[in-house]
C-alpha positions in Angstrom: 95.0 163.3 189.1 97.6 161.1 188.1 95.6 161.1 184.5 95.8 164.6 184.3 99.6 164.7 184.8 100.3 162.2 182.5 98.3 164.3 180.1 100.3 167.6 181.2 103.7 165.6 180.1 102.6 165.2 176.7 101.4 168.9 176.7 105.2 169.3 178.0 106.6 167.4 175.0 104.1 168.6 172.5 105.6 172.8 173.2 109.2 171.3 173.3 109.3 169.0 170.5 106.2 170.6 167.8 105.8 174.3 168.5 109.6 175.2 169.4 111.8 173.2 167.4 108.9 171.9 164.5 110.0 168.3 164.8 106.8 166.7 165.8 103.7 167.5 163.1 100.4 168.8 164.7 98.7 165.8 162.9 99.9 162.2 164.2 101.5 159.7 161.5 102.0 156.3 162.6 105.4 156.2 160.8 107.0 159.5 162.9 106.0 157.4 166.5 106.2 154.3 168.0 105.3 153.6 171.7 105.7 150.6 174.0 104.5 150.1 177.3 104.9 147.2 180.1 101.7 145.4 180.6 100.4 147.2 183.4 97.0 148.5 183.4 98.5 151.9 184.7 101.4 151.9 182.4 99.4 151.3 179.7 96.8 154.1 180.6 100.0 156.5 181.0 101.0 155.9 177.8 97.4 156.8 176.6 97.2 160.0 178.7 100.5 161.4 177.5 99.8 160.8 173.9 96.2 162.7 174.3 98.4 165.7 175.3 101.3 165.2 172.6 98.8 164.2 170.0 95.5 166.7 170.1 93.3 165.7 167.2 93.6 168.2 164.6 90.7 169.3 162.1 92.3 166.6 159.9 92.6 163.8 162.7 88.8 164.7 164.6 86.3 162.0 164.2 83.8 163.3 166.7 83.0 166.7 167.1 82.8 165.6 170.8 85.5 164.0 171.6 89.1 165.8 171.5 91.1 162.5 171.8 91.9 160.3 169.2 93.7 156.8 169.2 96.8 155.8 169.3 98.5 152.6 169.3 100.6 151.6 172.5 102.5 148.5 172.1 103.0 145.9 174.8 104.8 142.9 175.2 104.0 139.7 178.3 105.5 140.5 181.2 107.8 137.2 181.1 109.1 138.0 177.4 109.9 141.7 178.3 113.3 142.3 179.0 113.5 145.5 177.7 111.2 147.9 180.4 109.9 145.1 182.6 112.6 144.8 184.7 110.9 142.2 187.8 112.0 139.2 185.6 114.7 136.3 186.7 117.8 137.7 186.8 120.5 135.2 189.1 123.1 137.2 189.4 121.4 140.7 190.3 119.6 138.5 192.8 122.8 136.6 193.9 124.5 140.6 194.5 121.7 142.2 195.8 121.5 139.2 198.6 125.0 139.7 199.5 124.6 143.8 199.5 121.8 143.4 201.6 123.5 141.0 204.2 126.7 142.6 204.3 126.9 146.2 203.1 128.2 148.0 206.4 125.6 151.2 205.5 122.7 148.8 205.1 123.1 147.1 208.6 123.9 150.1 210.8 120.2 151.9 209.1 119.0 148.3 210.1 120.3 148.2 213.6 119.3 151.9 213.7 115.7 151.6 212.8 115.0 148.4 214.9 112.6 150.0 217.1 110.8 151.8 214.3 110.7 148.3 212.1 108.7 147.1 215.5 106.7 150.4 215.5 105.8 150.5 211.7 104.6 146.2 212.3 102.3 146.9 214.5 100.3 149.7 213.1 100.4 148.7 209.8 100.0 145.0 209.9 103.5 144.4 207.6 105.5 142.0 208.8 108.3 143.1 211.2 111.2 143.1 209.0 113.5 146.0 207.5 111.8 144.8 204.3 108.5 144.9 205.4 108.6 147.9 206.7 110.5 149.5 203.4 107.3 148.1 201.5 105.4 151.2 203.4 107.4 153.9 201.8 105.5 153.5 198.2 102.3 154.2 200.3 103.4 157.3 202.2 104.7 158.3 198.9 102.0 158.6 196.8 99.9 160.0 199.6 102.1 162.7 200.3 102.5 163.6 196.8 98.7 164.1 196.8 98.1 166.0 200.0 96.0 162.5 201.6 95.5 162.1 205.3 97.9 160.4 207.2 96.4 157.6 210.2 97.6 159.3 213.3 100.0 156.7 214.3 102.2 158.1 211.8 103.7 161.2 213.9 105.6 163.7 213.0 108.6 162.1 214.5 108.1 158.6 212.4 107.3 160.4 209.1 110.6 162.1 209.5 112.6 159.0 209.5 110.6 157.2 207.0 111.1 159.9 204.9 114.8 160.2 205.5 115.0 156.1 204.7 112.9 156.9 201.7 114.7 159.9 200.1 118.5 159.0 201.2 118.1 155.5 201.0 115.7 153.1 198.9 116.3 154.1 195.8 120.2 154.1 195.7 119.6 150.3 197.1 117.7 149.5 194.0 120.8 149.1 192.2 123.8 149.5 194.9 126.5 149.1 191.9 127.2 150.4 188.3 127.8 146.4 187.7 123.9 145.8 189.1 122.5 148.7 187.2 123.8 147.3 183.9 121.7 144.0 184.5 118.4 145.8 185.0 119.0 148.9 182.5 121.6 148.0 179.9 119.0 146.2 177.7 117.2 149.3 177.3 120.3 151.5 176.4 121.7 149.1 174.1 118.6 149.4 172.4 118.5 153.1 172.6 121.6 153.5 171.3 120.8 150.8 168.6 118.3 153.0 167.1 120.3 156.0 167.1 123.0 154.4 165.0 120.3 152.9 162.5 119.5 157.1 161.9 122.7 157.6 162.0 123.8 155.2 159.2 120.5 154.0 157.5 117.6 156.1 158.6 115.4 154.9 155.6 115.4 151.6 158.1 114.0 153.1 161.4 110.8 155.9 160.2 110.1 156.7 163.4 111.5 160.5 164.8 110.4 159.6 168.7 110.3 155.9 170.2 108.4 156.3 173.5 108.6 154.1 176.4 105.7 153.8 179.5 106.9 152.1 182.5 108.2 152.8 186.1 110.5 154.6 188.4 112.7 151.7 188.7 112.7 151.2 184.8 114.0 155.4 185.0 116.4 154.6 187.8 118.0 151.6 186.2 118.5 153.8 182.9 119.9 157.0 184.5 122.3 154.9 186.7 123.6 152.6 184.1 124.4 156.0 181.9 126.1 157.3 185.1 124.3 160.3 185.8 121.5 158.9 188.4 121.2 161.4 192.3 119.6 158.6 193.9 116.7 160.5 194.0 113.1 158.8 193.4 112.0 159.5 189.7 108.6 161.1 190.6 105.0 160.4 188.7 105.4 161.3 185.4 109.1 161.9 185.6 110.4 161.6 182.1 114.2 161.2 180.3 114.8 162.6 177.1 117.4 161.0 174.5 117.6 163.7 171.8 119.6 162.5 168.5 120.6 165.9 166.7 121.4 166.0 162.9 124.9 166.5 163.6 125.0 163.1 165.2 125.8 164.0 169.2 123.1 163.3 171.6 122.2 165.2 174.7 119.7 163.8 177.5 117.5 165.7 179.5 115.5 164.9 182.6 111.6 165.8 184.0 111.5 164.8 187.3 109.1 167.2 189.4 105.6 166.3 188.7 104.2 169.6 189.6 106.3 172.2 187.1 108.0 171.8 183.6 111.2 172.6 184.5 113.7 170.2 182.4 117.2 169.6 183.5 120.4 168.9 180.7 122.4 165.7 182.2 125.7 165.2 181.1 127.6 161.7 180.9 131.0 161.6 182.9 133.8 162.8 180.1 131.8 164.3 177.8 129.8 167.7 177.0 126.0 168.5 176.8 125.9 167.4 173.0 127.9 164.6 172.6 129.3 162.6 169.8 127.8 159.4 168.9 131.1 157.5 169.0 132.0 159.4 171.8 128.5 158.3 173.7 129.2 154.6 173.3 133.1 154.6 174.2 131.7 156.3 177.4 129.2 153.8 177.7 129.8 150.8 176.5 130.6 149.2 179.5 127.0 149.6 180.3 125.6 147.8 177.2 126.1 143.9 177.9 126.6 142.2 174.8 124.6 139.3 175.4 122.0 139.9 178.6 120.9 136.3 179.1 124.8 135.2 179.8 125.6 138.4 182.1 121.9 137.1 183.9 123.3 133.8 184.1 120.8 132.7 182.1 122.2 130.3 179.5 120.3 127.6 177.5 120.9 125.1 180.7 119.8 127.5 183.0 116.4 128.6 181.1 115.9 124.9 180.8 116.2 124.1 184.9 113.8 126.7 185.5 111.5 125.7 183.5 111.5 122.8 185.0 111.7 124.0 188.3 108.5 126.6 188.2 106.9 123.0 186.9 107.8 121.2 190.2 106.6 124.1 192.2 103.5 124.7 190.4 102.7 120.6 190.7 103.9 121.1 194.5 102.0 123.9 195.0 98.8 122.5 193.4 99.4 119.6 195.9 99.5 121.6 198.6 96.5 123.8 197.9 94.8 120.8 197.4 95.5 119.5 201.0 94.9 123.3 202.5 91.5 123.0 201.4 90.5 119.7 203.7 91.2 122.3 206.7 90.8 125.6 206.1 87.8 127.0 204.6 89.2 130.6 204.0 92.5 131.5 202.8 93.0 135.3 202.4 97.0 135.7 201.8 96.9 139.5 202.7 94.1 139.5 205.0 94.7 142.3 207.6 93.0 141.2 211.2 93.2 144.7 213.0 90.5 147.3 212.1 92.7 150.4 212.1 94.7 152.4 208.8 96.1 149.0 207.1 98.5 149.7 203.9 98.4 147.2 201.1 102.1 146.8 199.5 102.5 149.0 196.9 104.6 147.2 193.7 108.5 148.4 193.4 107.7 149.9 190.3 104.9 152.6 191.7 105.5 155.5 189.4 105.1 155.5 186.2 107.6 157.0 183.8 
């Protein structure tokens, strides 16, 4: 299913962007489109499944009679090098903010104090650990199974799916990134180097070819980029949610947003002070605030810094190693998310569950 609406997108795109306004060709040119994905297996097999419905092999581009796909390249970059659209690598100071947000925000501890009985509730059905976290590491699961009409275990009432839901929709995503400030340190990379590209059209387009530059990753990676433009509702991108960047010849940009899995209804968003097409210039006065000018340093991650923690993962890993090695003189099996009770038991779904 989730195959089949990655495919649908790219049908989406394919009507908006080749039969409407004829700026896509019917046959695919590796100069017109570039496309990078995060090194996930499902990320990468989005990126695939979109371009099979952007991308239909013409007469020109069929190489089997029975097939109707053809190949496309999807770029990819290691996890720990991608800073672009991986967005789960060190960052200090998001971690240092989020801590504090998440100890001291008054909205944060009255939900907690509020939901202490179904924290307890969630625990010991589900077999996650009895925490506010643990129990937010459900709401992926209930999620996806919603959106795709599964079963529910009948400890999960009417009564408790109501408040999960209510935490889910009116609460997890705004506390992925609680400030403008923490939105910058997990999405500005990306819009810097949307905007980057732009101005290289802009001012030399014989340097950037391409006419689309596609980018397959999660809902967190979509989140981060709506709220570090300013125009994010808090509301969880859904699968195959998808935001548009459109560069037109007169040089003003306008954004538009997918986020309903199930139609193809596209909305216009509009940055704070500006109109539906805006200027270029205008565009990054707005936002340059939200485009850090060296992410490393804003991270907290200078030369000294990259340095200790290098050294540090090499203490752990030779601790750790240690360890393991002393584990295995008494325990014969060590399953780390082993389960013991026989009923419904949900496995943590990542942060970054839908693709975008």
């Amino acid at each position: 299913e989730g195959k089949e609406q990655e495919y649908h997108l790219g049908q989406i795109l394919r009507r908006r962007y080749g039969d409407n306004f004829k700026f896509l060709n019917k046959t695919f040119n590796v100069k017109d489109v570039y496309v990078r994905s995060t090194d996930y297996d499902r990320t990468l097999m989005s990126a695939y499944c979109m371009l099979a419905g952007l991308f239909p092999p013409t007469k020109e581009d069929s190489w089997n009679k029975n097939i109707t796909w053809q190949p496309i390249p999807v770029h990819t970059e290691p996890m720990k090098d991608d800073h672009l659209i991986y967005l789960d690598n060190p960052c200090p100071v998001f971690t240092s903010k989020m801590e504090y947000f998440m100890s001291h925000d008054p909205e944060v501890l009255k939900v907690k104090n509020d939901t202490q009985d179904l924290v307890k509730y969630v625990a010991e059905h589900s077999g996650l650990p009895a925490t506010f976290k643990g129990m937010m590491k459900i709401l992926d699961t209930i999620f996806c199974e919603q959106t795709h009409n599964k079963r529910q275990p009948d400890w999960l009432n009417a009564e408790t799916l109501k408040r999960l839901n209510y935490i889910q929709k009116t609460y997890k995503v705004k506390w992925w990134y609680p400030t403008h400030e923490m939105a910058v340190l997990k999405g500005g990379n990306l819009l810097k180097k949307i905007y980057e590209d732009m101005q290289i059209k802009v001012n030399t387009p014989a340097n950037l070819t391409q006419k689309i530059m596609v980018y397959s990753a999660h809902d967190s990676t979509v989140a981060a980029l709506l709220k570090t433009m300013k125009i994010f509702n808090d509301r969880t991108p859904t699968y195959s949610s998808c935001v548009m960047i459109e560069l037109h010849d007169n040089n003003t940009v306008r954004i538009l947003y997918r986020n309903d899995t199930f139609t193809d209804d596209i909305v216009t968003l509009t940055l704070p002070g500006c109109s539906e097409f805006c200027d270029i210039d205008q565009f990054h006065t707005i936002l340059n605030d939200s485009m850090p000018a060296d992410w490393r340093k804003a991270c907290g991650l200078s030369d000294a810094n990259k340095q200790n923690f290098k050294n540090n993962i090499l203490g752990y890993s030779v601790m750790a190693c240690i360890i393991f090695l002393l584990t295995l003189l008494v325990v014969t099996i060590c399953c780390i998310y082993q389960r013991q009770r026989k009923q419904y038991r949900y496995m943590e779904l990542p942060t970054d569950m839908a693709e975008s």
